[in-house]
C-alpha positions as CSV (number, residue, x, y, z in Angstrom):
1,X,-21.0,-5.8,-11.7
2,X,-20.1,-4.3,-8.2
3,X,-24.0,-4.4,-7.3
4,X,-24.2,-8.0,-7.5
5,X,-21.5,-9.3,-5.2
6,X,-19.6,-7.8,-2.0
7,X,-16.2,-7.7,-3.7
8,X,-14.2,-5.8,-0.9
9,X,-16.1,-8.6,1.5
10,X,-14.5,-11.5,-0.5
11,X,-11.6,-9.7,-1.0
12,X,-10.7,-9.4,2.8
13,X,-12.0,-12.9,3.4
14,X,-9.4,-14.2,0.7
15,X,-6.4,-12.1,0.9
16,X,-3.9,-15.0,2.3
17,X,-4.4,-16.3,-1.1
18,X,-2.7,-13.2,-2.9
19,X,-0.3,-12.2,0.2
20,X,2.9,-12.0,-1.4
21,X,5.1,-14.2,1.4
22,X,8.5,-13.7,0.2
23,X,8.0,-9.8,2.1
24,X,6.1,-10.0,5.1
25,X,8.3,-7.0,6.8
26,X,7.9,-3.4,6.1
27,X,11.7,-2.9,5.8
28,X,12.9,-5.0,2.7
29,X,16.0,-4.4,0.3
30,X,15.6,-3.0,-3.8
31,X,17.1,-6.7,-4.4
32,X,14.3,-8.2,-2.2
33,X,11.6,-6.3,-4.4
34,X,13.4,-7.0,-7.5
35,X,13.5,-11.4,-6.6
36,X,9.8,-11.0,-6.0
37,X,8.9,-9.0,-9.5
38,X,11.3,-11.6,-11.6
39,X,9.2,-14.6,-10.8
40,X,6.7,-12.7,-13.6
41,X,9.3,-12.2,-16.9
42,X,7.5,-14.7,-18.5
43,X,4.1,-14.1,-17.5
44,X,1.1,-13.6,-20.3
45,X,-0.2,-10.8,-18.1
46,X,2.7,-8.8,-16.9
47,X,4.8,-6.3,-18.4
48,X,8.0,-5.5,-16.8
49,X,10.5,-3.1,-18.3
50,X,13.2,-0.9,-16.9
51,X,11.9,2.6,-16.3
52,X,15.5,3.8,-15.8
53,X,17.6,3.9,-13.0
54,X,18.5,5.9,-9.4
55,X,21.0,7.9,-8.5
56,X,22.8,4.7,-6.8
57,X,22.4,2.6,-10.1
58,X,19.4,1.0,-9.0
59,X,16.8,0.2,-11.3
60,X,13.4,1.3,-11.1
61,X,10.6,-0.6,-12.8
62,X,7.7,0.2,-14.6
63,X,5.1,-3.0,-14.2
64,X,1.9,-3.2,-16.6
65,X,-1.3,-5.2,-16.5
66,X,-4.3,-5.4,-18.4
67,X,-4.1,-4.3,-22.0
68,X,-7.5,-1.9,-21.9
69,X,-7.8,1.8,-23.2
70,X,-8.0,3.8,-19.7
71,X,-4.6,4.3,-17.9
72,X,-3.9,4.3,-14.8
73,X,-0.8,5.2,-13.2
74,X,0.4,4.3,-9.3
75,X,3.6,4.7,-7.6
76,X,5.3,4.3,-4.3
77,X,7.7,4.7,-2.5
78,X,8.4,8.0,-3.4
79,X,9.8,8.1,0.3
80,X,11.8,5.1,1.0
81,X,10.4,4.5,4.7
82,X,6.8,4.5,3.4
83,X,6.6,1.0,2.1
84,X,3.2,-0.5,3.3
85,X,1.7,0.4,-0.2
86,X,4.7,-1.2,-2.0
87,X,3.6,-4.7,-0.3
88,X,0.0,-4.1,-1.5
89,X,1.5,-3.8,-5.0
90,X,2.9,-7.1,-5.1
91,X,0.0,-8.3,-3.4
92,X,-1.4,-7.0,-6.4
93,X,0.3,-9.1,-9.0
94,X,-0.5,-12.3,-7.2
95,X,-4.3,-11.5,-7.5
96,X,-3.6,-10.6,-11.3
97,X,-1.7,-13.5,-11.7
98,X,-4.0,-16.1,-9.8
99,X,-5.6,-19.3,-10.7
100,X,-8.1,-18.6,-8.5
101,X,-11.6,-18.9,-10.2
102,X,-13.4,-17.1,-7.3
103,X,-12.5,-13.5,-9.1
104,X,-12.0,-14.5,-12.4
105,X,-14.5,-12.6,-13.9
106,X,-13.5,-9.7,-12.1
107,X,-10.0,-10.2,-13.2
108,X,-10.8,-10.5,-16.5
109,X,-12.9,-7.4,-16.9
110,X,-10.6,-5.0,-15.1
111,X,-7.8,-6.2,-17.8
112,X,-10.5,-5.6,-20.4
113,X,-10.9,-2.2,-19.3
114,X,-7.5,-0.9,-18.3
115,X,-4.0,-0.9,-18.6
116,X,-2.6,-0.4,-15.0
117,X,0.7,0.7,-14.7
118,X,2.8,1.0,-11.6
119,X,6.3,1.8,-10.1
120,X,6.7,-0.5,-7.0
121,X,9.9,1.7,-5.6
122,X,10.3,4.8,-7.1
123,X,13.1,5.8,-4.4
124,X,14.9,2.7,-4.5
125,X,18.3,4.2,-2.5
126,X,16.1,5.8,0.4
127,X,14.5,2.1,1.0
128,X,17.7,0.3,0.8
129,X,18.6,2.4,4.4
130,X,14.8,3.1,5.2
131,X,15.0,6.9,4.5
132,X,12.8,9.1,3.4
133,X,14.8,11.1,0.9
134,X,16.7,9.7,-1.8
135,X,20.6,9.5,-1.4
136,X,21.7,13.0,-1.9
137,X,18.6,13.7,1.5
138,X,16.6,15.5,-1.9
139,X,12.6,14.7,-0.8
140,X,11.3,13.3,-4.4
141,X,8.0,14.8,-3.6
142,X,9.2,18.2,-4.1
143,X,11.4,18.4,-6.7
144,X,8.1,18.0,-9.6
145,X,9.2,21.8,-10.7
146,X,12.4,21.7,-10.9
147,X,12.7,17.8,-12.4
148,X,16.4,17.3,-11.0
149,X,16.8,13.9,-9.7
150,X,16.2,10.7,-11.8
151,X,14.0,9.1,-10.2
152,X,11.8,12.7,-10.7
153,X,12.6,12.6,-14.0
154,X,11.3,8.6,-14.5
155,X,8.1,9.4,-12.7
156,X,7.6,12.6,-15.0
157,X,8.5,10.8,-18.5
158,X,6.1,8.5,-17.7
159,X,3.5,10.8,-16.9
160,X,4.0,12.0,-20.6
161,X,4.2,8.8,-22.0
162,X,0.4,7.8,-20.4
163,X,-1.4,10.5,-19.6
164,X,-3.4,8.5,-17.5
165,X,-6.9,9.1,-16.6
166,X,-6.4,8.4,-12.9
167,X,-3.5,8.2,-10.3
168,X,-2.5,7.2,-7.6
169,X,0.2,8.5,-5.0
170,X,0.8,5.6,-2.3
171,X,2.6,7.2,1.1
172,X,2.7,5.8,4.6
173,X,1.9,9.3,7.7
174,X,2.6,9.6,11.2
175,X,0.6,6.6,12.8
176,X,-0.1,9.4,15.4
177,X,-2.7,10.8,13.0
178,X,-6.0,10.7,14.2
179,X,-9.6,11.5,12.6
180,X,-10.2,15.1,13.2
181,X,-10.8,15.0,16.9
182,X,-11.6,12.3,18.1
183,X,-9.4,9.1,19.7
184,X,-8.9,7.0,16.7
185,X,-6.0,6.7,15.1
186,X,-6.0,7.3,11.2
187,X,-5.4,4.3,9.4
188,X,-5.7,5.2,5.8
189,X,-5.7,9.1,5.1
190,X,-7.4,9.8,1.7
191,X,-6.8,13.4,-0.6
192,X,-7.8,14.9,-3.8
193,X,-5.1,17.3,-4.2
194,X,-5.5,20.9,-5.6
195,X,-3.9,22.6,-8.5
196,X,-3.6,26.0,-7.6
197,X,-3.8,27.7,-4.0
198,X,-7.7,29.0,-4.3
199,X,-8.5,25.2,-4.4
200,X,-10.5,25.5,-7.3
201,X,-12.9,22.7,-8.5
202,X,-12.7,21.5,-12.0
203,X,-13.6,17.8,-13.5
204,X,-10.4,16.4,-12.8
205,X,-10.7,16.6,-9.0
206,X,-14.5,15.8,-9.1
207,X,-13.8,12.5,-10.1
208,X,-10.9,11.9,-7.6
209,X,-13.5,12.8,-4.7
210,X,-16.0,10.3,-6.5
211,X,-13.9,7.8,-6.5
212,X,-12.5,8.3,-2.7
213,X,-16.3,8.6,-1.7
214,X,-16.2,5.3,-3.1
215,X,-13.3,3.5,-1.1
216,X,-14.5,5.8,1.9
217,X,-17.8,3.9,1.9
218,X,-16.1,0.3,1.3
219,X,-13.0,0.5,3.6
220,X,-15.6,1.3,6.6
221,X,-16.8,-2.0,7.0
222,X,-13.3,-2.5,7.9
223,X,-12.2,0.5,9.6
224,X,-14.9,2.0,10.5
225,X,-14.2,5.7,11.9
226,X,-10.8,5.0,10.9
227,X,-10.6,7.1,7.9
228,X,-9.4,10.9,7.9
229,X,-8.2,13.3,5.0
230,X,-5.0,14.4,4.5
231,X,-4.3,18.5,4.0
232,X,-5.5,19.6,0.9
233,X,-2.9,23.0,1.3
234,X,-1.4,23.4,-2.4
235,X,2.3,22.2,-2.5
236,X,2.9,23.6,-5.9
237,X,6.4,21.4,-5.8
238,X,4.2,18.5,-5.4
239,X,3.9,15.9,-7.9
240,X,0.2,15.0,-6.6
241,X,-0.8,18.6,-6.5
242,X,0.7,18.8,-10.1
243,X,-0.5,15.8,-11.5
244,X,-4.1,17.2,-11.4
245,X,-2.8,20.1,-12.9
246,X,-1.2,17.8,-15.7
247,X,-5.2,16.4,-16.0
248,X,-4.6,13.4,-14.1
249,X,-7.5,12.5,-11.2
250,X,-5.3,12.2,-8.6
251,X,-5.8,10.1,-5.3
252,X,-3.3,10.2,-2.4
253,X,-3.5,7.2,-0.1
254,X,-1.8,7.5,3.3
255,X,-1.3,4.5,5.6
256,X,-1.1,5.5,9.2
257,X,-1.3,3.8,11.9
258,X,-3.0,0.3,13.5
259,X,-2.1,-0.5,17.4
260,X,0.2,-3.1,17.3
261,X,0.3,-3.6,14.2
262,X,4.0,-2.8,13.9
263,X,4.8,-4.0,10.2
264,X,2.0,-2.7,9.0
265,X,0.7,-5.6,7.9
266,X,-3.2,-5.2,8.3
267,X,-3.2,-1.6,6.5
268,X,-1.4,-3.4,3.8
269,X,-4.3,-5.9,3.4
270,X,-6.6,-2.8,3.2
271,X,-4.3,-1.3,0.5
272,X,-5.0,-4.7,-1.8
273,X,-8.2,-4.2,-1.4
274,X,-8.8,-0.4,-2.2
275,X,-6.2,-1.1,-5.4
276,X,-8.8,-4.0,-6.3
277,X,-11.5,-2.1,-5.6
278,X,-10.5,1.2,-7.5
279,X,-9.1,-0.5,-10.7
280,X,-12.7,-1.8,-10.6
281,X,-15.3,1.0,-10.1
282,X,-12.8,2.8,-12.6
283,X,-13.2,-0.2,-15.2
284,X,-17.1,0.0,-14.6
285,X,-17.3,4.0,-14.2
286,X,-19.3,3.5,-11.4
287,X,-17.6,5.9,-9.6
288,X,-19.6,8.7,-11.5
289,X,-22.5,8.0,-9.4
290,X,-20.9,8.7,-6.0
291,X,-21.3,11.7,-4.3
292,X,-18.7,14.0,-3.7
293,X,-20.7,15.0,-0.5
294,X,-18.8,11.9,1.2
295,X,-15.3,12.8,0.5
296,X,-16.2,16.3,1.6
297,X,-17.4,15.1,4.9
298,X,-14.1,13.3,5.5
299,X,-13.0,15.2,9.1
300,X,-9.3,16.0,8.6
301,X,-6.2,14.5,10.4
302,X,-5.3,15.9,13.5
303,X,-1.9,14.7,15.4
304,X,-3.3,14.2,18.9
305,X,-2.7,10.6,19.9
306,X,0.9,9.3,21.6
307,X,1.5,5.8,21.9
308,X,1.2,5.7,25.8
309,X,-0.6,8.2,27.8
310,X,-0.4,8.8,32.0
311,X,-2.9,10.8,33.2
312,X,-3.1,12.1,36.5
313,X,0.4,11.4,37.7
314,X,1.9,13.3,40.9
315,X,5.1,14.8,40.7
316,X,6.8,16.8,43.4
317,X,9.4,20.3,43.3
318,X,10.4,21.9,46.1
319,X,8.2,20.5,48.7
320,X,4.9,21.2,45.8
321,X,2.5,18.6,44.5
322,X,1.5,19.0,41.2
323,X,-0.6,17.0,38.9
324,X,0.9,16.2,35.2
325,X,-0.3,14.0,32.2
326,X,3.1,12.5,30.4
327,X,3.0,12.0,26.8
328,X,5.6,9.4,25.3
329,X,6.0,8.2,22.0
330,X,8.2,4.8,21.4
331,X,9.8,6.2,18.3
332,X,10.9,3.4,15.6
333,X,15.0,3.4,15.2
334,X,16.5,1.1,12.4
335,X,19.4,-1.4,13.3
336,X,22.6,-1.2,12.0
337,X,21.5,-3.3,8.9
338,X,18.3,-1.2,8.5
339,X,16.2,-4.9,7.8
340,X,14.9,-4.3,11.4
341,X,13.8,-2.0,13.9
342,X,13.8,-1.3,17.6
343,X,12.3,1.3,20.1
344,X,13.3,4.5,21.6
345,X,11.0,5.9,23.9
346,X,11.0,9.6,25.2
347,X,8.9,11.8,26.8
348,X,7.1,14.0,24.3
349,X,4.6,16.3,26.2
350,X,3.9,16.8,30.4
351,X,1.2,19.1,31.7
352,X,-1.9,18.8,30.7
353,X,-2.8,16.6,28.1
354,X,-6.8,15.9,28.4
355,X,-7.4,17.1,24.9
356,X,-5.0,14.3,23.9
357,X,-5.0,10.7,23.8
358,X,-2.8,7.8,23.7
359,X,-2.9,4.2,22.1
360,X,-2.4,3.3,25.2
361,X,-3.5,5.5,28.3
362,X,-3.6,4.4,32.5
363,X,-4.6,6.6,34.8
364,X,-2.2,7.1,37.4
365,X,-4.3,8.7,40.4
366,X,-2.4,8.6,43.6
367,X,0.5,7.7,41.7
368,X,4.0,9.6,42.3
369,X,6.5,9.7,40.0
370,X,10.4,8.7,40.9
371,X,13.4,8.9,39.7
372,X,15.0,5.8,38.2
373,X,17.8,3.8,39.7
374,X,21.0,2.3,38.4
375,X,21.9,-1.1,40.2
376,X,24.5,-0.6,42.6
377,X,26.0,-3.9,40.9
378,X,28.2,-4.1,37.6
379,X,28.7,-6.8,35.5
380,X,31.4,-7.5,33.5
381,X,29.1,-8.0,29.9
382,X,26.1,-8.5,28.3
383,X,26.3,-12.2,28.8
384,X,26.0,-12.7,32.9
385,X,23.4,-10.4,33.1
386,X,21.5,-13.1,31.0
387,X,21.7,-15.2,34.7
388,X,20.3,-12.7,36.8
389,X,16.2,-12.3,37.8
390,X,15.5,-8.7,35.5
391,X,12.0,-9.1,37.1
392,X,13.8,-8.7,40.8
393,X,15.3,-5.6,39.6
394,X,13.1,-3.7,38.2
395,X,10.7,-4.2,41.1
396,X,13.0,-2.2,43.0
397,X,13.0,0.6,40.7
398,X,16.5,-0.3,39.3
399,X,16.0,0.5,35.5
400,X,19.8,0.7,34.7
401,X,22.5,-1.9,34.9
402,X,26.3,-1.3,34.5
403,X,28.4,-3.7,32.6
404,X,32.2,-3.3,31.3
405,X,32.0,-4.1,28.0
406,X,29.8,-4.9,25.2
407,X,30.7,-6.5,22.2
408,X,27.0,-5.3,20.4
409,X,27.4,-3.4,17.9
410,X,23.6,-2.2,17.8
411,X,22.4,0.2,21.1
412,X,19.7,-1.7,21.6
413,X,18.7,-4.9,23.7
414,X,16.0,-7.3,23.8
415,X,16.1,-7.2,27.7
416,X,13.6,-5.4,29.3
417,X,16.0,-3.1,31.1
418,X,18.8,0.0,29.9
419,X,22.2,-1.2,29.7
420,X,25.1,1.4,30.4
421,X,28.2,0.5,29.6
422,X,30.9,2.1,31.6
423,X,29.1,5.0,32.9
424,X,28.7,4.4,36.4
425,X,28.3,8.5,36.3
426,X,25.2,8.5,34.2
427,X,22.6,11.0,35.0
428,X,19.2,10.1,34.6
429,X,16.8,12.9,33.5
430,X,13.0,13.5,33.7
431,X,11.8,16.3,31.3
432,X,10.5,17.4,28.1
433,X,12.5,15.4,24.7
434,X,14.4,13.3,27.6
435,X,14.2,9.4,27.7
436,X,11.3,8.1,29.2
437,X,12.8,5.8,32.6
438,X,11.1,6.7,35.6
439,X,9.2,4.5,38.5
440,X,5.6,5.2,39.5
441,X,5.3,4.6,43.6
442,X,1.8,4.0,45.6
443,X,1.6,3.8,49.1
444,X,5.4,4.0,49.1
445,X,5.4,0.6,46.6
446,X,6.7,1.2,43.5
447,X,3.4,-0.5,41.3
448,X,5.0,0.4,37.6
449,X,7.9,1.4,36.1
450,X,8.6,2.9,32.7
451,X,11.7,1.2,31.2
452,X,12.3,3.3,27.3
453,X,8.7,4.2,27.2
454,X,7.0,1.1,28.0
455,X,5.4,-0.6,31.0
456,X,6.1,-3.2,33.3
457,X,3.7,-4.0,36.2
458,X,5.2,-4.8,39.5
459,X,2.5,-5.9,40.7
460,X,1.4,-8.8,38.3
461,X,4.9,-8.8,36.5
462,X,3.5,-8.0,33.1
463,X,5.8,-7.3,31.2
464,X,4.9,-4.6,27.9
465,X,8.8,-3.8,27.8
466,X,9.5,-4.3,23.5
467,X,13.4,-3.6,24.0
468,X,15.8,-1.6,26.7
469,X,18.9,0.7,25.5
470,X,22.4,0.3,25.5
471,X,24.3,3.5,26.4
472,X,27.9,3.2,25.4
């Protein structure tokens, strides 16, 4: 049935039809999840039951569809920060659950075929505060030995209970992955894991590289180059790694990273469609008839990109020119709520950086770097500062403002500046792991300035600035 029509095609073309709408942010609540999954108690299709219950009290379910004799078992959120995949999932029931006659036949011969189980949140505690560990800081993901946590112990029963023929561990990575050497970032990582440290080959991870050989070959008309495998180093505290020891073909699917594609809303749409498209070739079996050859040829991830990259910029010691590349990351810190995020940029890496690269990367030839100023001004709070021309300041390299009090309680705001309050004596640091504020000056004009690890141009008054600090 795959040889006669382009499913992953159509299935890109007509994903707003099965986007779930009621989550279109990566940080969402257990309660969120659980409002969305209700709307299908009653549903002809859908089997919901309780697969037991966290540490916290929260429940955990265990969703079925189809009623056919291979199982199939997925499950995310192990870590409760890695959500993209849990999106997907509900994605998921929406195409199950769809009117739409355009994949009706596929529909109804996946359901034929196979029963598909999943766990939508399997760490319900660590994604109510957008942690990766579960409440008592225990990583799920190695505790497949020992079997002490619930949650570890619902994943395992039903393991037992199915036996299913293929798996699959859903995980968000470091969106500073990229494909073995080269510049572009890994968007989805793929694995076969192994069951004992020589890496041995037996059946069960033959047709896990089959089957990722597979998605390999259908995701690259989306992404193409895009695609990098994860470390196939035996964890042997691993549930993946064990699950192919238990005689599960096991894939591990790793979103990373998209530029600017902050919610991960794109890499969930190519989640939907390598569920869809897996669930299928398993139905048909045509997964046998891929080569493992593919998978094999997969280059491995390799953490060289930052999110901005300055080559070529001149900074001065002691009367000495040198020439330095500055690495920063703008590193993702929840609010007090954990519902949202905000930036905090620092400087990761200086020297020479040419075998690195950036999402975003300027060369800064005859550029010198300078110290950033505080405004000789202070204000008495957040609000008057709301009056003032930012642009003017910052195009005089002032990249700090004073104010007296601030009634936020988050250390964040959504001006393009840093905010200190009370701390007129504030030292401002260039170096390794420090925060990344600091003006770039040409021909004695200062052209850019980096205000928390972002850009704005002087020049054109471009402003790439997502949020400033507040320094209490």
């Amino acid at each position: 049935m795959e040889a006669q029509n382009n499913l992953s095609q159509r299935l890109y073309d007509s994903y707003p039809n099965f986007k779930e709408n009621k989550i279109m942010n990566k940080r969402f609540s257990h309660q969120e999840m659980i409002d969305v999954i209700d709307n299908y108690n009653n549903s002809n299709l859908v089997r919901i039951e309780d697969a037991g219950f966290s540490i916290e009290g929260r429940v955990i379910k265990l969703i079925r569809i189809g009623t056919g004799p291979i199982n199939i078992l997925a499950w995310s959120q192990m870590h409760g920060d890695e959500s993209t995949a849990t999106m997907a999932l509900l994605d998921l029931l929406n195409f199950f659950e769809s009117e739409n006659k355009d994949f009706s036949e596929e529909r109804k011969f996946i359901m034929e075929n196979i029963s598909f189980y999943f766990i939508p949140m399997l760490n319900p505690d660590g994604a109510e505060n957008f942690t990766r560990r579960n409440e008592m800081g225990i990583d799920l993901n190695r505790d497949a030995l020992r079997l002490q946590f619930p949650e570890s112990k619902i994943l395992k029963a039903v393991q037992d209970s199915l036996k299913p023929l293929f798996s699959f561990n859903l995980h968000d990575q470091s969106t500073r992955y990229t494909v073995g050497d080269s510049y572009k970032v890994a968007a989805i990582s793929f694995l076969t894991p192994t069951f004992n440290y020589e890496k041995d080959m037996n059946e069960v991870r033959e047709n896990s590289m089959k089957l990722i050989s597979h998605l390999k070959k259908e995701l690259d008309r989306f992404i193409p180059g895009h695609i990098a495998k994860y470390s196939d180093d035996f964890e042997p505290r691993a549930f993946g790694d064990n699950f192919v020891k238990w005689g599960s073909s096991l894939v591990l699917i790793e979103s990373g990273g998209w530029k600017n594609n902050f919610e991960k809303q794109f890499l969930r749409k190519i989640n939907f469609i390598a569920l869809v498209k897996s669930l299928n070739s398993i139905a048909s079996k045509s997964y046998k008839e891929e080569s493992i050859d593919v998978y094999k040829a997969i280059p491995e991830n390799q953490k060289k990109l930052f999110d901005l990259l300055l080559r070529n910029v001149t900074i001065s010691k002691n009367d000495f020119d040198y020439k330095i590349d500055i690495g920063i990351n703008q590193n993702e810190r929840g609010t007090k709520n954990h519902r949202a995020f905000y930036f905090d940029g620092s400087i990761e890496d200086i020297g020479d950086l040419s075998t690195f690269y950036g999402f975003d990367e300027l060369d800064c030839s005859g550029m010198r770097l300078e110290p950033a100023k505080i405004y000789p001004d202070s204000f008495n709070n957040l609000h008057e500062l709301e009056k003032i021309d930012i642009s003017k300041i910052l195009s005089e390299g002032y990249l700090f403002i004073n104010v007296d009090s601030a009634n936020s309680l988050e250390t964040f705001s959504s001006l393009p500046i840093n905010i200190l309050v009370g701390k007129s004596d504030y030292e401002i640091k260039f170096g390794l792991n420090e925060a990344a504020n600091f003006n770039l000056v040409q021909d004695d004009e200062i052209k850019l300035v980096c205000v928390n690890g972002f850009l704005y141009d002087v020049g054109s008054q471009k402003n790439y600035v997502k949020n400033g600090r507040i320094i209490k």
